[in-house]
C-alpha positions as CSV (number, residue, x, y, z in Angstrom):
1,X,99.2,79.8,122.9
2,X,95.0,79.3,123.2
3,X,94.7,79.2,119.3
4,X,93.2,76.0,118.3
5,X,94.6,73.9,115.7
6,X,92.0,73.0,114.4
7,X,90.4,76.4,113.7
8,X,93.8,77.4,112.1
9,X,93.7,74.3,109.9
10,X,90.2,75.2,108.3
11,X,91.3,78.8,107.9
12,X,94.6,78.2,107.1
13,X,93.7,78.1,103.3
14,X,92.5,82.4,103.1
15,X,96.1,83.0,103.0
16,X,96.2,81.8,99.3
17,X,94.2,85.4,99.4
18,X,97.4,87.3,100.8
19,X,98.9,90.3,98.8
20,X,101.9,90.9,99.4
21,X,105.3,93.0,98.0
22,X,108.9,92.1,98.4
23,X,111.3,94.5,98.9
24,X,114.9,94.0,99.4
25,X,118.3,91.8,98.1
26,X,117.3,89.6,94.9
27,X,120.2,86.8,94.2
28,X,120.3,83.7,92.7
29,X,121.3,80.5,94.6
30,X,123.0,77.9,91.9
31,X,123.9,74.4,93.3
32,X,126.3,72.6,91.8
33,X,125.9,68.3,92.4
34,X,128.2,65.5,92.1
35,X,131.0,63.0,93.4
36,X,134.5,63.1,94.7
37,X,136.1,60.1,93.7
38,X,140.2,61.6,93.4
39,X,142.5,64.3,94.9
40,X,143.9,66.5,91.7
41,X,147.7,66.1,90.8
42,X,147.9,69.6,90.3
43,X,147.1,70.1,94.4
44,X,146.2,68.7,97.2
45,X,141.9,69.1,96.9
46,X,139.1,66.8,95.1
47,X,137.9,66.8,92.1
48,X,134.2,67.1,91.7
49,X,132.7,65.0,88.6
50,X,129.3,67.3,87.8
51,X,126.4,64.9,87.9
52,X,123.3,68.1,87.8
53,X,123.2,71.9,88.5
54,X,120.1,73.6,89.8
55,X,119.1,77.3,90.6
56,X,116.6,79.1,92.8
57,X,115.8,82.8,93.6
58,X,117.4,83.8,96.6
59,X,117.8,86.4,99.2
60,X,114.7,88.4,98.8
61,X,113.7,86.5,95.8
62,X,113.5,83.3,98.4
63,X,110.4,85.0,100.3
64,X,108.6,85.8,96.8
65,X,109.1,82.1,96.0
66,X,108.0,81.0,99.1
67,X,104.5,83.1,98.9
68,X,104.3,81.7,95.5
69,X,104.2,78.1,96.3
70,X,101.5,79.0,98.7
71,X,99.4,81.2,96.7
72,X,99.5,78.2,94.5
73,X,97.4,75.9,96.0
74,X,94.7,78.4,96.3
75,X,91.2,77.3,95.3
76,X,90.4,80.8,95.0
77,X,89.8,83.1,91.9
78,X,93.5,84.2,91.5
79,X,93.1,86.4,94.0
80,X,96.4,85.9,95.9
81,X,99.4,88.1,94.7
82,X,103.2,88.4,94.9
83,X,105.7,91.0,93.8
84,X,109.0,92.2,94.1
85,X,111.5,95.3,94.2
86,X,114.7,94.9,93.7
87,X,118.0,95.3,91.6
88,X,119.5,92.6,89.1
89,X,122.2,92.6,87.1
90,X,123.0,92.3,83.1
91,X,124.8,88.9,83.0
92,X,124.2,85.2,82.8
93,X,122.7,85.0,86.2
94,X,120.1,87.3,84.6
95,X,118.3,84.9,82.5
96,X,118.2,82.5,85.7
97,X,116.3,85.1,87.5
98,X,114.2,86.4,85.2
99,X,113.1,82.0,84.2
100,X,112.5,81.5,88.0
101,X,110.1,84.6,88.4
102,X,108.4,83.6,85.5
103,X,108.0,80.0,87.1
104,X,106.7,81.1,90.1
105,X,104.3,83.4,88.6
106,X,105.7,86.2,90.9
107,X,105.4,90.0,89.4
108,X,108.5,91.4,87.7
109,X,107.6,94.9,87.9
110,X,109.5,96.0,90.4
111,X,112.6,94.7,89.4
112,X,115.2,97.2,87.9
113,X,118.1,96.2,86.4
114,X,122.0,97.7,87.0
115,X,123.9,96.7,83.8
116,X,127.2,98.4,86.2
117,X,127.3,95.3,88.1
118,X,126.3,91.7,87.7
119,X,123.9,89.5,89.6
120,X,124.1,88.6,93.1
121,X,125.3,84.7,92.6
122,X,126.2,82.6,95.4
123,X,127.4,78.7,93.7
124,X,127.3,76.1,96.8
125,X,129.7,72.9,95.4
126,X,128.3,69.6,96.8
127,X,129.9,66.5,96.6
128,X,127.5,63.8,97.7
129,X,125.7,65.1,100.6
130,X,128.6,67.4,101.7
131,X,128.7,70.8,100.8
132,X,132.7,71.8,100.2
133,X,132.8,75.1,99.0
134,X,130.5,78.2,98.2
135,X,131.7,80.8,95.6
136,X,129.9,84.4,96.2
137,X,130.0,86.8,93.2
138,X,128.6,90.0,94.3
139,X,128.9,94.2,94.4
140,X,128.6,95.2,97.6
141,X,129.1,98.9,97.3
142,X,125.8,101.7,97.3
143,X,124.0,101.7,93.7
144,X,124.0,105.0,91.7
145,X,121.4,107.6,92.9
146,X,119.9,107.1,89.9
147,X,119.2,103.3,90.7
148,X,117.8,104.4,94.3
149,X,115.7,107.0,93.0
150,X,114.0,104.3,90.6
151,X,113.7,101.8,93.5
152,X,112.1,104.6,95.1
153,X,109.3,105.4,92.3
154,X,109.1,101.5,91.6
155,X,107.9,101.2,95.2
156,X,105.6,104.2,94.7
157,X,103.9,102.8,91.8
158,X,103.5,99.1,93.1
159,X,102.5,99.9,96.9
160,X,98.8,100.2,95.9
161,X,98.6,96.6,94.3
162,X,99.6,94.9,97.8
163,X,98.2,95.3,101.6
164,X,101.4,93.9,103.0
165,X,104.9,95.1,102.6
166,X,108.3,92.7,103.1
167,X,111.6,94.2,103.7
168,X,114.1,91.3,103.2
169,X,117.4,92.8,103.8
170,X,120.8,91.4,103.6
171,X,122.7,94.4,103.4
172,X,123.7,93.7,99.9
173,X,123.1,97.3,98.6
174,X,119.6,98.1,98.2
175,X,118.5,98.8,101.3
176,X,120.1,102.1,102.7
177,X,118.4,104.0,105.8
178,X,117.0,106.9,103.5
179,X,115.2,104.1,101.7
180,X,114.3,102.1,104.9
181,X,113.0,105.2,106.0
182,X,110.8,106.0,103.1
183,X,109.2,102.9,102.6
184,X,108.2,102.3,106.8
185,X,106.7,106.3,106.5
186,X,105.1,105.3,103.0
187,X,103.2,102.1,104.4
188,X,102.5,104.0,108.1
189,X,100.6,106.3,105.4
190,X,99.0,103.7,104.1
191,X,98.1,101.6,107.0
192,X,99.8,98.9,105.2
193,X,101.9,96.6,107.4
194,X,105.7,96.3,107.2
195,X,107.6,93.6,108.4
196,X,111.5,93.1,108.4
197,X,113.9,90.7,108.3
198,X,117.3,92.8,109.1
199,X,120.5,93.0,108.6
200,X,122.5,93.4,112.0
201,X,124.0,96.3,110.7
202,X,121.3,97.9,109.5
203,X,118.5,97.5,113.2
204,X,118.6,101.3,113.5
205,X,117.0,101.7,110.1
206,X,113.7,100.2,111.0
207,X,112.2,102.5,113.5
208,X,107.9,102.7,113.6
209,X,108.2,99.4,111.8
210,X,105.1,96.9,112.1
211,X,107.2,93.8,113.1
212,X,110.6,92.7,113.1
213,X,111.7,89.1,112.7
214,X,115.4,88.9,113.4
215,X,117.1,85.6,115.1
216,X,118.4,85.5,118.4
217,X,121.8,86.3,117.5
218,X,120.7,88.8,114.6
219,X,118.5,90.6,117.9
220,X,121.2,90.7,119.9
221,X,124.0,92.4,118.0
222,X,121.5,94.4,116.5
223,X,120.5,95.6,119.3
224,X,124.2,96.1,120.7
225,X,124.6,98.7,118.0
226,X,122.2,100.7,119.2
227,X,122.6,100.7,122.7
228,X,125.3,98.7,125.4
229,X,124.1,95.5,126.8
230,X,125.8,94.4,129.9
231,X,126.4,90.7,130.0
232,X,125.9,89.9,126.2
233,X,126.9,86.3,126.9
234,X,124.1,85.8,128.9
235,X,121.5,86.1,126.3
236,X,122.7,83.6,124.3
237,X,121.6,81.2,126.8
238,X,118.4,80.1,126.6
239,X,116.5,82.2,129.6
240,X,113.1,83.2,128.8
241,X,113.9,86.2,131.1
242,X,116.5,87.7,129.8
243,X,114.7,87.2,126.1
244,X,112.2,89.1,127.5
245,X,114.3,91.8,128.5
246,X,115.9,91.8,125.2
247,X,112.7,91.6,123.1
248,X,110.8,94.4,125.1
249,X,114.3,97.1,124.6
250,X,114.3,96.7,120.7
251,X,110.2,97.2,121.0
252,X,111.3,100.6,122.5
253,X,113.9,101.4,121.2
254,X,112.6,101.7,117.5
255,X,109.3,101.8,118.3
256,X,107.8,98.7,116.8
257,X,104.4,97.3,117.1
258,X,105.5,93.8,117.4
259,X,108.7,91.4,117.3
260,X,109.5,88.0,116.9
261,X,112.5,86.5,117.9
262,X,113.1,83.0,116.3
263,X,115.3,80.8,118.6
264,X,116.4,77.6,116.5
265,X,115.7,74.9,118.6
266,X,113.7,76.5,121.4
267,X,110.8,77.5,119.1
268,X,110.3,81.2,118.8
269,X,109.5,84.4,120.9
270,X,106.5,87.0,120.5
271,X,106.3,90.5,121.6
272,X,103.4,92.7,120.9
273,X,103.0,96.4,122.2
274,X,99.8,97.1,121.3
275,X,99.0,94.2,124.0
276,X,100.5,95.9,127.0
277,X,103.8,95.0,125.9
278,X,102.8,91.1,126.2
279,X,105.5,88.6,125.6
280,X,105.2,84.8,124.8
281,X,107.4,81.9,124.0
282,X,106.1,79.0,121.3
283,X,107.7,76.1,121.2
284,X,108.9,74.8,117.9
285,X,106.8,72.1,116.1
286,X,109.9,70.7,114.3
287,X,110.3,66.8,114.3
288,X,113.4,66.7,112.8
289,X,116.1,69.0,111.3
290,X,117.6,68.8,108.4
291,X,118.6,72.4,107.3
292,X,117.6,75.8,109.2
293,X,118.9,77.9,106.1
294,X,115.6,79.8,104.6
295,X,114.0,79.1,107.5
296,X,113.7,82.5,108.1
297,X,112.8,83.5,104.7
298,X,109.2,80.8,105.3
299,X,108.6,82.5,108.7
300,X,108.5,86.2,107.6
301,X,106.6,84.7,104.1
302,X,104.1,83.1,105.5
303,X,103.8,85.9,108.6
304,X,103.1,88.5,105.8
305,X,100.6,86.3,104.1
306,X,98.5,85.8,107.4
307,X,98.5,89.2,108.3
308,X,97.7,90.6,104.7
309,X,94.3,88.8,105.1
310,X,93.4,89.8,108.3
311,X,94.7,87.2,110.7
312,X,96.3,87.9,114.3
313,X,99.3,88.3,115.5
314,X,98.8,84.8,117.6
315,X,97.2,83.1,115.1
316,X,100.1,84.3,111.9
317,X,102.8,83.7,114.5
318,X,101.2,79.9,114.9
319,X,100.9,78.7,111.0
320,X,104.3,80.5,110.6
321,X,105.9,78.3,113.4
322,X,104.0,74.8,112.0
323,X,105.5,76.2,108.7
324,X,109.2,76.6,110.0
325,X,108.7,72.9,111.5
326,X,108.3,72.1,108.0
327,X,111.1,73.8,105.9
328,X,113.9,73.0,108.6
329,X,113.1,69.0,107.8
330,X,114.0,69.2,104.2
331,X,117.7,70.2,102.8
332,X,118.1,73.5,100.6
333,X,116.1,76.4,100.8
334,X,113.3,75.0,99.9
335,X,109.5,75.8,100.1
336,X,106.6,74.1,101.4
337,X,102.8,73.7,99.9
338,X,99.7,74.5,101.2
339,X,98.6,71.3,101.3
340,X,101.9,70.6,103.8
341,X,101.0,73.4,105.9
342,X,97.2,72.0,106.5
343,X,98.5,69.2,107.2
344,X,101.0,70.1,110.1
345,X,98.1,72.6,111.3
């Protein structure tokens, strides 16, 4: 890429400007910490002594809080926003949520709550360094239409307070294709950009999006759903051809603008049709690799903060790669500050 560093490093701070709604699956990641030090009589597996527990938003709740810690290090006049849609529970996990929006100063307005179900909770057990289990406590299965019709007006009356929309779908519910459908016409409308992060399951949904940020496995299957691909193998591999071919048949197929691909190790890929259908690879900028989970979740973030004040494609796609580089060298899903993200710029 021709960007200079440099340039991006003295703009980089206009993002703390960035406006910018969450829709999509709110849970609440809970970590449970301690040490193994005996296997239980009762059977054969360890017993964890608790030294701490810790929670975070998560899912859709993980690209508010990454915004957040951004928009945090502004030296503007508060002029940097953050909100989300989406559908909580009536249980324990509530009070978690509800504390960790309230830390990261990210708008509540949106969020509705189902007192049917409970709170997306995922609990990851780790002894020492090692995760050894995960306990996942979640409804899967469509809300009432009552629930999507207030998703529906709650995205209504908040779109006007943002100029960039995130869908962060992990197919746990909220996001069906009606609603997919209705928000991408609602911020076409607009003018207001949409950008995804998809659930395989659910590629066919985004059609006329602005940008799409799956991985390269996420792109693949996704894109096998909608259409055969001979020698799926293949694109596994790491062959800037054949990403090619695959970025440039989801661009037609659903009609995006743009499309990013991210490819772990090998950096990430760009596609943008309103540039002749031009295509790109950028290397990534990470040192060292700690954890890739939420990666995702600071590329799409910090994506939808560029472009919300008016930064391109090339130049969002940059500071979202040096932010990846960042995120992937610490453990957790965890966030990064603005004064890391000069810094790497």
């Amino acid at each position: 890429m021709k960007t200079e560093k440099s340039d991006l490093k003295n703009k980089v701070e206009k993002i703390t400007e960035a406006r910018v709604l969450v829709i999509g699956d709110l849970m609440l990641d809970k970590f449970t910490y301690g040490d193994v030090i005996r296997i239980s009589p009762e059977a054969p597996v360890p017993v964890l002594h608790v030294k701490h527990e810790e929670s975070y938003l998560g899912g859709a709740g993980n690209v508010a809080r990454n915004i957040s810690a951004l928009l945090e290090g502004s030296k503007f006049s508060n002029k940097g926003k953050v909100g989300i849609i989406a559908v909580i529970g009536k249980d324990k996990s509530t009070d978690s949520i509800i504390e960790e929006t309230n830390r990261y100063n990210i708008s509540k307005a949106g969020i509705i709550t189902d007192e049917s179900r409970g709170t997306i909770t995922k609990t990851r057990i780790v002894a020492g360094n090692q995760q050894i289990v995960r306990i996942d406590e979640e409804d899967t299965s469509p809300f009432s239409k009552s629930i999507y019709k207030e998703i529906e007006k709650s995205f209504i009356k908040n779109i006007d307070d943002y100029n960039v929309v995130i869908v962060s779908d992990y197919a746990k519910g909220i996001i069906t294709e009606k609603t997919a459908k209705k928000i991408i016409y609602i911020c076409n409308k607009k003018r207001v950009p949409v950008l995804v992060d998809p659930a395989i399951k659910h590629f066919s949904f985004y059609k006329k999006a602005t940008l799409m940020t799956p991985n390269l496995k996420e792109a693949i299957e996704g894109l096998e759903g909608i259409e055969k691909i001979d020698n799926k193998l293949n694109f596994y591999e790491f062959n800037p051809k054949n990403i090619d071919i695959l970025g440039k048949s989801i661009i037609k197929k659903l009609g995006l603008s743009k499309l990013m691909i991210t490819l772990s190790a090998n950096g990430m890929a760009l596609f943008d049709k309103t540039i002749k259908g031009e295509s790109y690879i950028v290397p990534t900028r990470a040192k060292t690799v700690f954890d890739v989970s939420g990666a995702g979740d600071t590329v799409i973030s910090v994506l939808g903060m560029c472009l919300s004040v008016g930064f391109s494609f090339k130049e969002a796609a940059e500071i979202s790669n040096a932010a990846a580089g960042i995120v992937v060298g610490k453990r957790g899903t965890s966030t990064l500050t603005l004064e890391e993200l000069t810094e790497a710029l």
